[in-house]
LORO-88978 format. One record per residue: residue number from 0; x, y, z of N, C-alpha, C in turn. Coordinates in nm, 3 decimals, always signed. Layout:
// residues N
NUM|X|Y|Z|X|Y|Z|X|Y|Z
...
// end
This chain:
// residues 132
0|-6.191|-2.953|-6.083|-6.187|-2.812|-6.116|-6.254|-2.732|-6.004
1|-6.189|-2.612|-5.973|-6.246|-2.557|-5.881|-6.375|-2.465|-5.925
2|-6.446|-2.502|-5.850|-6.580|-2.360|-5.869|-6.560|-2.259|-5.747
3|-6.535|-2.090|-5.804|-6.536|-1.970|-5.716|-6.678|-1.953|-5.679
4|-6.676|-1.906|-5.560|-6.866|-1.861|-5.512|-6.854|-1.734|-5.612
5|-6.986|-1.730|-5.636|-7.033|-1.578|-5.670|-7.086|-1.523|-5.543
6|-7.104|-1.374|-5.598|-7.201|-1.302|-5.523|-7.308|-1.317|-5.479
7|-7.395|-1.379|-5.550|-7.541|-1.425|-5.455|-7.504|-1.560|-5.386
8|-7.447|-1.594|-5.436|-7.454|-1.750|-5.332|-7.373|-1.680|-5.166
9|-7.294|-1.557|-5.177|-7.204|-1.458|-5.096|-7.304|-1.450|-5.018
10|-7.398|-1.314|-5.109|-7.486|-1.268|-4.993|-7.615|-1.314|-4.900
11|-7.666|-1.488|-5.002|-7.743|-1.562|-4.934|-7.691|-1.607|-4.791
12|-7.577|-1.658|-4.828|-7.501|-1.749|-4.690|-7.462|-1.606|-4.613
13|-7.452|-1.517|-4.600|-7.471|-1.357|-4.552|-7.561|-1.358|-4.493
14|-7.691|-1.358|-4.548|-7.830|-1.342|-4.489|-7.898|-1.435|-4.402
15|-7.839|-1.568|-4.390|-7.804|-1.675|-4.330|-7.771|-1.659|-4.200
16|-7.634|-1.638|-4.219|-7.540|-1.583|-4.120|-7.589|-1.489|-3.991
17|-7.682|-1.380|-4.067|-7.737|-1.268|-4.035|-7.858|-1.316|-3.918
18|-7.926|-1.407|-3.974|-8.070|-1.454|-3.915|-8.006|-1.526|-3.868
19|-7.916|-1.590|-3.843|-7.849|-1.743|-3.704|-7.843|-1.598|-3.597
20|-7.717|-1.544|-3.596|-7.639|-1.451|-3.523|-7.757|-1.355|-3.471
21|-7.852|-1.339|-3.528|-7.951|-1.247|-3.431|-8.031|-1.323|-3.355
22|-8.087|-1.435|-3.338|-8.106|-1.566|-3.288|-8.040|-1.590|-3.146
23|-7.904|-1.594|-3.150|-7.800|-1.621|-3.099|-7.775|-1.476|-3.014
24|-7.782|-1.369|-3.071|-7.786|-1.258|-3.027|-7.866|-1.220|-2.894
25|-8.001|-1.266|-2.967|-8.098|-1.227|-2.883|-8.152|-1.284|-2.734
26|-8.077|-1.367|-2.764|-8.068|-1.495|-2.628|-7.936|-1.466|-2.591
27|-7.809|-1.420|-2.622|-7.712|-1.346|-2.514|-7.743|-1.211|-2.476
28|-7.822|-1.109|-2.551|-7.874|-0.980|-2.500|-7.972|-1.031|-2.368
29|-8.092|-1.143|-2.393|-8.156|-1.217|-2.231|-8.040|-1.172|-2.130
30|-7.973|-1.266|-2.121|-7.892|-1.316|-2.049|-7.824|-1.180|-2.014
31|-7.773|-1.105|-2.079|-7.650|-0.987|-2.055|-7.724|-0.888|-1.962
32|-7.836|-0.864|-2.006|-7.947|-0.767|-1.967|-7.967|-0.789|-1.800
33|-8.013|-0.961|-1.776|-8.032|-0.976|-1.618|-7.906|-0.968|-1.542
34|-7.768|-0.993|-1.606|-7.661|-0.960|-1.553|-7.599|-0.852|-1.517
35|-7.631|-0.763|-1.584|-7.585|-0.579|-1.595|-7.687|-0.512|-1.518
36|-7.826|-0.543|-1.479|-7.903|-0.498|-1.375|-7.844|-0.525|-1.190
37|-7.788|-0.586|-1.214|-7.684|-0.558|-1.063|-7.596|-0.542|-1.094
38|-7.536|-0.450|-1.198|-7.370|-0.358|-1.151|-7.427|-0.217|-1.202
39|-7.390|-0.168|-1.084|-7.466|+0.008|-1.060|-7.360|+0.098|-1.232
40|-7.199|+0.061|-1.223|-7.156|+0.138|-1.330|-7.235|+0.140|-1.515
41|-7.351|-0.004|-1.525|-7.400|-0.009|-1.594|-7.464|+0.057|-1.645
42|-7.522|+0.218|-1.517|-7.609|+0.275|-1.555|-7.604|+0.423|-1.611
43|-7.490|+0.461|-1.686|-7.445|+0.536|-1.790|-7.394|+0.493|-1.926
44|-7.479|+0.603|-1.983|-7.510|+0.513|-2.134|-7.364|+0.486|-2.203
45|-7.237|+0.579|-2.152|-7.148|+0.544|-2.255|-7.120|+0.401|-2.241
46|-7.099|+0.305|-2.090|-7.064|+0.228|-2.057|-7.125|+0.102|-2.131
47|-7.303|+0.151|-2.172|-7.403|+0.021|-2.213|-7.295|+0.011|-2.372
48|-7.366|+0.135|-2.435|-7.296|+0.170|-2.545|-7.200|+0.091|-2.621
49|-7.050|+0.110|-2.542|-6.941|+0.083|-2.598|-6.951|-0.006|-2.520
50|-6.969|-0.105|-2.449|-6.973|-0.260|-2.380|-7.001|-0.329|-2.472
51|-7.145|-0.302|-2.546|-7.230|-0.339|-2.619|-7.142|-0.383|-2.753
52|-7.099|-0.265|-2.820|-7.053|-0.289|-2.931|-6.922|-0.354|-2.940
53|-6.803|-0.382|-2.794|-6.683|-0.461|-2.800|-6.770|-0.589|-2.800
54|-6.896|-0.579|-2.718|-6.886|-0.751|-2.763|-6.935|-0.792|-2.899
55|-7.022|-0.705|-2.916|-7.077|-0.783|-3.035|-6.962|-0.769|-3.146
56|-6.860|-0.733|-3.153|-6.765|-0.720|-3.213|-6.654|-0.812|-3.186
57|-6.666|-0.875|-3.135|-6.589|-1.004|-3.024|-6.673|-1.156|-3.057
58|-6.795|-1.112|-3.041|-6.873|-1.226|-3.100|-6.843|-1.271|-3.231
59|-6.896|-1.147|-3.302|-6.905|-1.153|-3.463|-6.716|-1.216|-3.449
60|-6.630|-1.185|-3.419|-6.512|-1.215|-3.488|-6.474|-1.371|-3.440
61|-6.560|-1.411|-3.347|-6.531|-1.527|-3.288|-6.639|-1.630|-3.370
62|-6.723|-1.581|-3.400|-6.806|-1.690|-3.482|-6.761|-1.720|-3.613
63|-6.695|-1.556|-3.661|-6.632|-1.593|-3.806|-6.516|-1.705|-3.830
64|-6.454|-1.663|-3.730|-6.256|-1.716|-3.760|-6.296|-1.828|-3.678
65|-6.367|-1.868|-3.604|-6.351|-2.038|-3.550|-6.449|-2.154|-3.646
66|-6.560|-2.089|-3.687|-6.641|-2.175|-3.773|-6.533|-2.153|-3.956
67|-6.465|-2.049|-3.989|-6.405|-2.083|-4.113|-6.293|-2.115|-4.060
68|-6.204|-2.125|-3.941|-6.115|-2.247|-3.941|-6.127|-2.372|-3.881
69|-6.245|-2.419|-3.888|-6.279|-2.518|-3.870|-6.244|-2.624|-3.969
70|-6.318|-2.768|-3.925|-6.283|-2.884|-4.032|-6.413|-2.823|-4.159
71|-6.503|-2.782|-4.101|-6.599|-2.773|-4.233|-6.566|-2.652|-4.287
72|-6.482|-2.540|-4.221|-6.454|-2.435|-4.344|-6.552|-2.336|-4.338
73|-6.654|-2.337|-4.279|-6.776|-2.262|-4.320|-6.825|-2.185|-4.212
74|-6.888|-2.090|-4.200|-7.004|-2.064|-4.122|-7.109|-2.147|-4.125
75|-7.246|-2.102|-4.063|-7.347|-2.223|-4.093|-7.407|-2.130|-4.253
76|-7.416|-1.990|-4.298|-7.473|-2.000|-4.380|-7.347|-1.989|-4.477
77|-7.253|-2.034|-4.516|-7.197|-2.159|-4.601|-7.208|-2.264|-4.598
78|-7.274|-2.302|-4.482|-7.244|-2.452|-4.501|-7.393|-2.487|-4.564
79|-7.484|-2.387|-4.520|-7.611|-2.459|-4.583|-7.643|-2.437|-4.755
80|-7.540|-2.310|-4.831|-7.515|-2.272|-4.949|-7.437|-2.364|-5.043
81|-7.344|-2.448|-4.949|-7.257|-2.538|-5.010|-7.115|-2.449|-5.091
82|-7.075|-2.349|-4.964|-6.958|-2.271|-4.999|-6.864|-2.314|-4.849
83|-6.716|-2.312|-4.917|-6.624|-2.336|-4.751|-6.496|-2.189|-4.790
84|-6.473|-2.186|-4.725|-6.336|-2.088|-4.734|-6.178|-2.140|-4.723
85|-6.141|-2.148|-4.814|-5.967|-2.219|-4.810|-5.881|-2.103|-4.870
86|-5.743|-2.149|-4.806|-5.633|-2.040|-4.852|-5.598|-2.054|-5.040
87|-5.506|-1.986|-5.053|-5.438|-2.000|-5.211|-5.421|-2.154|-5.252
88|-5.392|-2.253|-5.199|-5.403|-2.334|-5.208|-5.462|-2.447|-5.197
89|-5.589|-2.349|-5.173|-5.694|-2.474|-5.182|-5.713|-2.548|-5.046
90|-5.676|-2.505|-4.886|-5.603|-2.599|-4.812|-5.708|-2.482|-4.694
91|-5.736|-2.580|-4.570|-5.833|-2.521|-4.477|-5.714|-2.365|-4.354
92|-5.777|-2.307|-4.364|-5.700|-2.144|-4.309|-5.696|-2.178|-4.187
93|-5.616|-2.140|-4.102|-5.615|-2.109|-3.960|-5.678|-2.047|-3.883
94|-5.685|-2.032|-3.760|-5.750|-1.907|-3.689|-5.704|-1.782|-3.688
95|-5.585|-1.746|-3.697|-5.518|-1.660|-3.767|-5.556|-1.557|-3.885
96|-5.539|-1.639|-4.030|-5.592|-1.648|-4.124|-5.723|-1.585|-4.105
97|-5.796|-1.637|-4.096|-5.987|-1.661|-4.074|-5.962|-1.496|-3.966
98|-5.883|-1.455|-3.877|-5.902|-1.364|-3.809|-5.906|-1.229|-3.887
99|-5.808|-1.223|-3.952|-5.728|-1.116|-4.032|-5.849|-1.110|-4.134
100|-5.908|-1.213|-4.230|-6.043|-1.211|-4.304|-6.103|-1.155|-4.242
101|-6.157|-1.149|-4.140|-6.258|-1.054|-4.086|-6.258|-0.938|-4.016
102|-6.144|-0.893|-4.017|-6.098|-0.770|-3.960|-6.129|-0.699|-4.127
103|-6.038|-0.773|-4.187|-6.007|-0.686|-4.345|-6.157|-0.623|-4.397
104|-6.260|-0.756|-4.350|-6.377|-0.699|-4.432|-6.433|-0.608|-4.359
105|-6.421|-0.575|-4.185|-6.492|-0.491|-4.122|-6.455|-0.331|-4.165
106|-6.309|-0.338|-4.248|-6.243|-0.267|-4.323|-6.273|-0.237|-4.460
107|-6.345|-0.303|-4.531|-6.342|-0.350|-4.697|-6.496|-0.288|-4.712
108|-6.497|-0.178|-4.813|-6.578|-0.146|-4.863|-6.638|-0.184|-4.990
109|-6.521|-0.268|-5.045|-6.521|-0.329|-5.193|-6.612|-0.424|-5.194
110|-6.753|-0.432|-5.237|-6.804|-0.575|-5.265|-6.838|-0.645|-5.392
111|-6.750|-0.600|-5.491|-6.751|-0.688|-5.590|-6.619|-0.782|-5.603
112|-6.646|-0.898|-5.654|-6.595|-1.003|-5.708|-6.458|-1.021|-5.792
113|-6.380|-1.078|-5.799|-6.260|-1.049|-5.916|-6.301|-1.233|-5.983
114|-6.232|-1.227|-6.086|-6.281|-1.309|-6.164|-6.226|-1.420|-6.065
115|-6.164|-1.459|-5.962|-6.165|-1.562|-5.899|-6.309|-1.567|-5.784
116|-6.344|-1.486|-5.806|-6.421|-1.479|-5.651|-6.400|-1.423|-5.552
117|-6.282|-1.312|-5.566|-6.219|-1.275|-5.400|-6.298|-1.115|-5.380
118|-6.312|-1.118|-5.275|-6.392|-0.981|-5.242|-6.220|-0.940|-5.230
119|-6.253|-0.790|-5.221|-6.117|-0.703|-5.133|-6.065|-0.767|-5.052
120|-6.175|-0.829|-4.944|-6.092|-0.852|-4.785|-6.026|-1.028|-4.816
121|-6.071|-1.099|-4.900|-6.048|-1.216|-4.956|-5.908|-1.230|-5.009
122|-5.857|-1.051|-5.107|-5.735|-1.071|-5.134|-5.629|-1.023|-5.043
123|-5.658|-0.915|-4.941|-5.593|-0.922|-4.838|-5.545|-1.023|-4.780
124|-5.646|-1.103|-4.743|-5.634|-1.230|-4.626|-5.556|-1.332|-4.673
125|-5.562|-1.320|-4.831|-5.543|-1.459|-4.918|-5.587|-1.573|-4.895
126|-5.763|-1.573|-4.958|-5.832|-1.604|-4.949|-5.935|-1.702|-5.038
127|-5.963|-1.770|-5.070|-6.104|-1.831|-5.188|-6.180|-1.847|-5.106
128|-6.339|-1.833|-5.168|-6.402|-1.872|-5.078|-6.493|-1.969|-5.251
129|-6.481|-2.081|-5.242|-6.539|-2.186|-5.313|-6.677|-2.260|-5.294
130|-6.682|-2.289|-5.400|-6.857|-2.431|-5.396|-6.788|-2.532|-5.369
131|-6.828|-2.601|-5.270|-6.800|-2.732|-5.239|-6.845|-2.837|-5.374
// end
């Protein structure tokens, strides 16, 4: 029988997610920082700005859609919650799939639950996100 995640087990592996990726963050901001001090166009703010936010927007979508189409299904804070993400059928999503999920939610204001478990961007994507 399948078990749907709820909402807190959602927003733990969220908060998870949250504290890896700033981690991870903060050690590519190192790195970006000594790199962008030798290119002179760096030094107008629209350029830091909107640089800034394609990547971290590039990141975030690359950590989402390759760790949930992965073999484990998960981010790391699913995987440490004991939640994976599979399509309608129960069956591991693509990169594709997993892409469109995270576009939908950067879109999705909806954060409650339907009695399966699907946020908004979940039924867009066609989506479960389950307890292992």
């Amino acid at each position: 029988m399948v078990k749907y995640s709820s909402l807190n087990e959602r927003i733990y592996a969220f908060l998870i997610d949250i504290i890896f990726i700033s981690g991870l963050s903060f050690i590519f901001g190192l790195i970006a920082s000594s790199f962008f001090m030798f290119i002179p166009l760096t030094e107008t703010f629209f350029f830091k700005k909107g640089l800034y936010v394609i990547l971290v927007i590039i990141f975030l979508w690359l950590y989402y859609a390759i760790l949930e189409s992965s073999k484990k299904q998960a981010t790391i804070g699913k995987m440490i919650i004991g939640l994976k993400v599979t399509d309608l059928k129960f069956k591991r999503i693509n990169f594709s799939q997993a892409s469109k999920r995270f576009f939908f939610k950067l879109l999705s204001f909806k954060i409650t639950l339907n009695n399966k478990g699907q946020a908004y961007h979940d039924k867009l994507s066609k989506c479960f996100v389950i307890r292992e």
